[in-house]
N, C-alpha and C positions, 0 to 999 in steps of 0.2 A: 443468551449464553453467557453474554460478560457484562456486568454493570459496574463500573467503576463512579463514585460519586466523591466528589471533593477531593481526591485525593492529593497529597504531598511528600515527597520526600527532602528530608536535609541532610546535610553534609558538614559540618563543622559550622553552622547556621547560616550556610548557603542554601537556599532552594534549590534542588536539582528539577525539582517538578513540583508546580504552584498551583494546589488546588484545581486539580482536571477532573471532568465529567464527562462520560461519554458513553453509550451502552452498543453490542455488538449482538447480533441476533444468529439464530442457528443457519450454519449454512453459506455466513457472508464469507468475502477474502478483503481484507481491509488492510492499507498500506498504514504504515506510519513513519511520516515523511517531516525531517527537519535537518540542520546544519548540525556537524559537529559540537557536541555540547548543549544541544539542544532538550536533551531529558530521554532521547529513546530508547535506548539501552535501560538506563533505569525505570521506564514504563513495563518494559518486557522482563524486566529482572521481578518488577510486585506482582505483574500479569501469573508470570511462573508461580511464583511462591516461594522464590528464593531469596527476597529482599521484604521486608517489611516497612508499609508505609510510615510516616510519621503523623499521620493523619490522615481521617478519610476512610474507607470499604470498598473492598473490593470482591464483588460475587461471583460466583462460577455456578453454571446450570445449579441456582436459585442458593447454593453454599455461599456461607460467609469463608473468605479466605483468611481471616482473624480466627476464625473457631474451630475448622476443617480443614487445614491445609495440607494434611495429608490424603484426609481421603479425595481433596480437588489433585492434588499431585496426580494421581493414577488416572484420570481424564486426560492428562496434561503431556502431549510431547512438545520439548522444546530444545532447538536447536541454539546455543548461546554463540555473539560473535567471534570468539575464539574457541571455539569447540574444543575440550578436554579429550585429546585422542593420546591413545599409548602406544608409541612410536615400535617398540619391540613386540607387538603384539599384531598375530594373523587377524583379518576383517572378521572371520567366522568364526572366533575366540573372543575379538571386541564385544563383538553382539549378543555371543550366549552371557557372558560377564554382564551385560547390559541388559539382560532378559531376566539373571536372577536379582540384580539390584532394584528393577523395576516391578520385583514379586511375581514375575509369571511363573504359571507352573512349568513342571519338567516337561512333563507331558505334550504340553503345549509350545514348550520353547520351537521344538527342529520347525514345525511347520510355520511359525512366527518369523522365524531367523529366513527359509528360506522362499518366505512370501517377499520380505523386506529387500532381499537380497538379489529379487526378482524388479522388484520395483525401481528398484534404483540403478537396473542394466549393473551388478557388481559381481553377478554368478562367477565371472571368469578372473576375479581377482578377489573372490573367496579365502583364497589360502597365502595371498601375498599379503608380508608385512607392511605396517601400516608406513612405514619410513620408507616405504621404496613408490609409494603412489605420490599421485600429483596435487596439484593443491585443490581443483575439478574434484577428482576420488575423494581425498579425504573430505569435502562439502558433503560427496554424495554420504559417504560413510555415516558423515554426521546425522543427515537425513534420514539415513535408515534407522538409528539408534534413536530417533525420534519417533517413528512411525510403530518401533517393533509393539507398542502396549495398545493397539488402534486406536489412540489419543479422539477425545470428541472437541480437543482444542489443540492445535498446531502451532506454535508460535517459533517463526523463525527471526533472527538476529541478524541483520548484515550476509542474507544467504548467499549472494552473487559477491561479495566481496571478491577483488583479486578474481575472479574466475574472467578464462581469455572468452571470444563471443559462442563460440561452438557449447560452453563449459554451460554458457550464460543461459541461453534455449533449453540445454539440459535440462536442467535447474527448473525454468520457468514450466516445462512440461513436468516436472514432479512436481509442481505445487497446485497445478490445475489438476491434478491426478488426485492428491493428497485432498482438495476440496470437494471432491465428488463427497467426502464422507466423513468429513469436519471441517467447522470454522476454524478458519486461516488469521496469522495476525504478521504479515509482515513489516518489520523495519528495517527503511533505506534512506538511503541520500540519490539515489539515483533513479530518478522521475520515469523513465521511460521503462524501469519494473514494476513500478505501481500502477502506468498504463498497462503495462503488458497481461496482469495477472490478476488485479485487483477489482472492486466492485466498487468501492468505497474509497477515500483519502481522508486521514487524521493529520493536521501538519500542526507541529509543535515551534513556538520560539520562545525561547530562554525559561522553558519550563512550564508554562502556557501554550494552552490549545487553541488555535486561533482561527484554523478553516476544520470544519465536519462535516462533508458532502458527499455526495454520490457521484463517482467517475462521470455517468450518464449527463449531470450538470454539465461538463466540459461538450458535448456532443450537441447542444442546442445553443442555438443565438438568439440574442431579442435585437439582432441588428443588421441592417443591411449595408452592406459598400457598395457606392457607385461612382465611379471614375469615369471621364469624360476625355474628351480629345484634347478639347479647346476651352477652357475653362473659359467662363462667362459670367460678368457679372449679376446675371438674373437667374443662375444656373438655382442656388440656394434657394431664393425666392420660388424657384417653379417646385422643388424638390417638397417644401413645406408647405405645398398645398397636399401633399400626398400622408406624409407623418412629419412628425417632430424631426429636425435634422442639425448636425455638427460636422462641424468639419473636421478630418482624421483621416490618417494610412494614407496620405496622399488620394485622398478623393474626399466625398462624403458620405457620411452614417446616417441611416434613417434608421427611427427606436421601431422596431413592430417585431407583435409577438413572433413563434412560433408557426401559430396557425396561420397567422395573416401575411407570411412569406410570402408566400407565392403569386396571393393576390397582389400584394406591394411590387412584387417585382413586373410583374404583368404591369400594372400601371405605369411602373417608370418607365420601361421600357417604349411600352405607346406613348407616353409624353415626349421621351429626348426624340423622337422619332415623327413626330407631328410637328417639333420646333427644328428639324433638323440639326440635331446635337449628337454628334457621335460619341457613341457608347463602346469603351474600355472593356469596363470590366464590373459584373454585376454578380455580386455572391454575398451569401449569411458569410458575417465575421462571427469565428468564434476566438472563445478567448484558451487559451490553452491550461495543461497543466504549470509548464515548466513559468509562462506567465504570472499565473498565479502565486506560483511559490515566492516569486522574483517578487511583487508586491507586499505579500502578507511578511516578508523580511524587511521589511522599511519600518521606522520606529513610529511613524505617524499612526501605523495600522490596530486599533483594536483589539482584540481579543472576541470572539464569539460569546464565550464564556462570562 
C-alpha cells in the first residue's frame, strides 16, 4: 500500500527526516513511534501529500506521490495533529463542507455524513457547535472528517493527544474499526497505543529509522530467568550444562529459542531439584516495548537502515 524509499526532508538545511525506507502492506495498523522532534509529523505530513519530500518517493497503492498526488489524495484520510476544526460551525455542517471539499457527490454526501456520524458514537451532537464539544468530541469529529471519503489509507496524527482515559478507549476502538477496511498509520509518543492497536512499530530518532518490527517480536523470548533461593556458587556452572547462561534481573538468563522453552524449563527445574536448590522463580523474559524505545534512544544505537 505504502513504499516510502530514501526519503528526506529539510528545513533551513536541517534534516527533519534522513533518508527513510520502509514499505506498509494492505491491511496493516503500523505505529509510528519517536520523541518530540523526532520527524513524525513530518513523515505523516509527505505520507498525506501535504508536504513534499526534498528527496526520495513516495508510493501509494503502486502511485507515485510526486506525479499523482491528487489522485493518492482521494485514497487518503487523514487526521493532522492539530486538526483544523471551525469553531462556529455545527458537526453536520463541518462534515457536509468536508464531503464537498473532499469531491463526494451530493447524492452520496447524507448517507456518507451519517454513516461517519455513526461510527464515531456523535449522532447526538450532530447539531452542536463545534466550540461547545470537548477536546474527546472534537478528536472524534476529526475522525469522522477522515473517514467520510472510505479512505484505503487512514493516517492519524497524535490521535489520543490530550484525550482523558475513557476518551483514550474511545479512540482506540475507532481505529481497530477504522482497520477492518484500511491501512492504518498511526503516530505517537505514547507506547502503550501502539501496544494497544497496532501490528507493527516504526521508531524514528533525529530523523532516522532505527527499529521496523512487528509488535508479535515483543511477545516471544529467546531467554529464560531463573532465580534461586540461596545463590551458590556452582549454581551457573550447573545452569551451563543446560544452555549458554548470564547472569541478569537478579537471577540468571539462559539463551534458548522459542521452541526449546519449555523443554529448557523442564530440565532446570529437575536439575535445582535433584541438587536440592530452591527455585524462585522460572519464566521466558521478554523484552518490552517501552524498553525498546528506551535503548534505540541511546546514541551508541545504530540505525536499521
Amino acid at each position: 500500500m505504502i513504499e516510502v524509499e530514501r526519503v528526506s526532508r529539510d528545513y533551513d538545511g536541517q534534516k527533519a527526516v534522513d533518508g527513510i525506507s520502509f514499505a506498509i502492506g494492505r491491511g496493516e495498523v503500523v505505529g509510528l513511534l519517536g520523541h518530540n522532534g523526532a520527524g513524525k509529523s513530518t513523515v505523516m505530513k509527505m505520507l498525506a501529500g501535504c508536504l513534499v519530500p526534498t528527496s526520495g518517493e513516495i508510493r501509494v497503492a503502486g502511485r507515485s506521490m510526486q506525479r499523482d498526488a491528487a489522485a493518492i489524495r482521494s485514497l487518503i484520510g487523514y487526521l493532522p495533529e492539530n486538526c483544523p476544526l471551525y469553531a462556529d460551525m455545527r458537526v453536520m455542517d463541518y462534515l457536509y463542507l468536508q464531503a464537498d471539499l473532499k469531491g463526494i457527490a451530493s447524492a452520496a454526501q447524507d448517507g456518507r455524513v451519517l454513516s461517519v456520524l455513526r461510527r464515531t458514537r456523535l449522532e447526538a451532537r450532530a447539531t452542536s457547535r463545534i466550540a461547545t464539544l470537548s477536546r474527546g468530541l472534537r478528536q472524534r469529529t476529526g475522525v469522522a472528517q477522515a473517514l467520510l471519503a472510505e479512505p484505503q489509507l487512514l493516517i492519524l496524527d497524535e490521535p489520543t493527544n490530550g484525550l482523558d482515559p475513557s476518551q483514550i478507549e474511545q479512540m482506540r476502538s475507532l481505529i481497530r474499526e477504522a482497520a477492518v477496511n484500511a491501512t492504518v498509520v498511526v503516530s505517537t509518543h505514547i507506547l502503550q497505543e501502539v501496544e494497544a492497536v497496532c501490528d507493527r512499530v516504526l521508531i524514528l530518532r533525529n530523523g532516522r529509522l532505527v527499529i521496523d518490527q512487528p509488535l508479535s517480536a515483543f511477545q516471544e523470548s529467546n531467554s529464560l530467568l531463573v532465580i534461586v533461593d540461596s545463590p551458590r556458587g556452582d549454581v551457573r556452572d550447573l545452569l551451563a550444562g543446560i544452555a549458554p547462561v548470564e547472569q541478569g534481573d537478579g537471577g540468571y538468563l539462559l539463551a534458548c529459542t522459542p521452541e526449546r522453552m519449555r523443554a529448557t524449563a523442564l530440565a532446570v527445574s529437575k536439575l535445582l531439584a535433584d541438587r536440592d536448590i530452591g527455585l524462585v522463580e522460572l519464566r521466558p523474559l521478554r523484552h518490552s516495548l517501552e524498553q525498546l524505545f528506551r535503548e534505540v534512544q541511546e546514541p551508541g544505537v545504530q540505525p536499521d537502515a
